[in-house]
C-alpha positions in Angstrom: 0.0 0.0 0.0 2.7 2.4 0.9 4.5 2.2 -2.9 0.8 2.7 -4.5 1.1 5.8 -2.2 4.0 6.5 -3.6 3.8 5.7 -6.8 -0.4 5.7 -7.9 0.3 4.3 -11.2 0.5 0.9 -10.8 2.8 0.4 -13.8 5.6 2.6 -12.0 5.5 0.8 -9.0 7.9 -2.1 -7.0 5.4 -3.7 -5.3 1.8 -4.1 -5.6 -0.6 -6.4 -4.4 -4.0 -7.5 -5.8 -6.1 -8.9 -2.9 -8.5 -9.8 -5.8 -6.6 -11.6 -8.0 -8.5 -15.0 -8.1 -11.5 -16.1 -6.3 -9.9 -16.9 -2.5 -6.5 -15.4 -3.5 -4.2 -12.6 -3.3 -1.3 -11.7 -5.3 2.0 -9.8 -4.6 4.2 -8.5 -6.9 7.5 -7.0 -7.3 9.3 -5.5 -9.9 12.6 -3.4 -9.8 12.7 -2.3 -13.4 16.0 -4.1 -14.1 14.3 -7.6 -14.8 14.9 -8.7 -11.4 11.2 -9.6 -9.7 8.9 -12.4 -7.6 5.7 -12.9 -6.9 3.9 -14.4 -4.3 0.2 -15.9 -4.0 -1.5 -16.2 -0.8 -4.5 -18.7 -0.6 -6.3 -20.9 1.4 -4.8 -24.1 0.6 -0.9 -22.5 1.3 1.5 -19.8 0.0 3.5 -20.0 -3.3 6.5 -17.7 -4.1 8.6 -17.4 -6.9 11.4 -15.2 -8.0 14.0 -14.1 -10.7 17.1 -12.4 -9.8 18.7 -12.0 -13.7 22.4 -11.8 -11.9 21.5 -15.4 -9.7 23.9 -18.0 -10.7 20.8 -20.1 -11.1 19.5 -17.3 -14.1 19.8 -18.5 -17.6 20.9 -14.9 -18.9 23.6 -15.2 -16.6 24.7 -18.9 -17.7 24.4 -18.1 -21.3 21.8 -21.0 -21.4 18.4 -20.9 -22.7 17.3 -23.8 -20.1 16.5 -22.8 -17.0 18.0 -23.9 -14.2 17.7 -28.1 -14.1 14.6 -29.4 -11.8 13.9 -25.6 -10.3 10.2 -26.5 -10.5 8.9 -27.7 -13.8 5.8 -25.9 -14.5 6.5 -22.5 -13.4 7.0 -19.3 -15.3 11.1 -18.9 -14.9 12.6 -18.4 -11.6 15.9 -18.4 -9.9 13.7 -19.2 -6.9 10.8 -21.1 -5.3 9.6 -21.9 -2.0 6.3 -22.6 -0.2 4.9 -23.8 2.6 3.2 -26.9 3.0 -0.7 -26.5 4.8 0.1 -28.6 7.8 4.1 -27.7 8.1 5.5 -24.1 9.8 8.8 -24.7 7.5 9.3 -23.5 3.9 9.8 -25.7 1.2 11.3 -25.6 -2.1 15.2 -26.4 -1.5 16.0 -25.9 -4.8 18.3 -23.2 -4.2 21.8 -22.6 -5.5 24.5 -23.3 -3.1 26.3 -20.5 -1.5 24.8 -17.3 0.5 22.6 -15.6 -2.5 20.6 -18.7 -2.6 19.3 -18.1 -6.5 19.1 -14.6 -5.8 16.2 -15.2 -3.0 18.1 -12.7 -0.6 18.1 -9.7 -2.8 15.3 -10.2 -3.8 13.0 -10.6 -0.4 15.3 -8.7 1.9 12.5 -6.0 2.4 9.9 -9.2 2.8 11.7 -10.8 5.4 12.9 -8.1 7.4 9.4 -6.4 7.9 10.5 -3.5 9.6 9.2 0.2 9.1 12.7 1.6 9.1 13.9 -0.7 6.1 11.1 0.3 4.2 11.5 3.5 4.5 15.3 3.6 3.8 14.4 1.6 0.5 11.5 4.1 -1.0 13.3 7.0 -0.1 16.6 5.2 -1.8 14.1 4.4 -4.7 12.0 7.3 -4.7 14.5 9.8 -4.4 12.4 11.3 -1.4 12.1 11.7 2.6 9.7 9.3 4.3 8.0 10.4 7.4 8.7 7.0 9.6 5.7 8.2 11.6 3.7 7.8 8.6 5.3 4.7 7.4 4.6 2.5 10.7 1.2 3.7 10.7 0.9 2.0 7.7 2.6 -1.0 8.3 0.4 -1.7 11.8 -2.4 -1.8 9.2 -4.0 1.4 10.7 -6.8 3.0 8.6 -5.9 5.3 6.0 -6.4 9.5 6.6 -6.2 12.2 4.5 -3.3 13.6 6.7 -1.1 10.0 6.6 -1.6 10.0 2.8 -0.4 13.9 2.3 2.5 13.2 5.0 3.5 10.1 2.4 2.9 12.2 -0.7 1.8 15.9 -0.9 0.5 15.6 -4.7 -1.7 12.8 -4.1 -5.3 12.9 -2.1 -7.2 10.1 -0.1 -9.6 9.8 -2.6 -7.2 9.4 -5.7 -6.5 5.7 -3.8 -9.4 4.7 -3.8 -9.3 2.2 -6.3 -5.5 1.0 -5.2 -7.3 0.7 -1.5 -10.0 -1.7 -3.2 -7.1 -3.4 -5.0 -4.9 -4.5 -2.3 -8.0 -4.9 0.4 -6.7 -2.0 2.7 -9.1 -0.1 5.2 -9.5 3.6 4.5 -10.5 6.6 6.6 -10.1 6.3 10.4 
């Protein structure tokens, strides 16, 4: 929600989400503009991730291959990356990943994911953005507190509550306090 505040057309932004993607499903997406992205679907049955990091040692641009990386998960769009978890299990699966600390590329490319603090966010989008961040602002988002007028002009001074509306709908956030 914060980068459709930041950045209201959706093709411009890193992340988005669609909390109505399919019936019982939501989708998360990122994309850095550099061919590097993943996406993750949330459902009821389990999680599914997926990621390409185009400088991975698992990516084929990077191998001068055109196969992907051998057994990475037949079936799936290309990735450098996969992992789920299983309905009944608290652990990830998907150990397809390439030996070595970048892991396919999974670190930089869910470092923001898997830290989940306000402070990294904020010291990516204003590093992305080119712009301050109010951290007030930002963890008032990231608690999931409804959205104001006056948290949405702290984030960005050009854009109004109402102009979200639409991105609100999209990614299932609660607006106005």
């Amino acid at each position: 929600m914060l980068d459709a505040v930041l950045s209201p057309n959706w093709g411009d932004r890193y992340y988005s989400c669609d909390s109505r993607w399919a019936p019982g499903e939501v989708m998360s997406l990122m994309r850095d503009g550099s061919g590097n992205a993943h996406s993750i679907v949330f459902a009821e049955a389990g999680v599914f991730a997926r990621g390409f990091n185009h400088e991975s040692i698992l990516s084929r641009y990077r191998r001068k291959s055109a196969e992907s990386w051998p057994g990475l998960l037949d079936g799936v769009p290309e990735a450098t990356v996969c992992f789920w978890p299983e309905t009944a299990d608290a652990a990830w699966c998907g150990d397809n990943f390439a030996p070595g600390p970048d892991g396919g590329g999974a670190a930089a490319l869910f470092q923001l994911l898997l830290d989940g603090s306000p402070e990294v966010y904020q010291s990516f989008a204003e590093d992305c953005h080119e712009t301050d961040l109010d951290l007030h602002a930002v963890r008032h988002v990231y608690v999931l507190r409804p959205f104001a007028s006056d948290v949405v002009r702290t984030l960005n001074p050009k854009l109004e509550l109402a102009e979200l509306a639409g991105c609100i709908a999209e990614v299932g956030y609660r607006a106005g306090m």
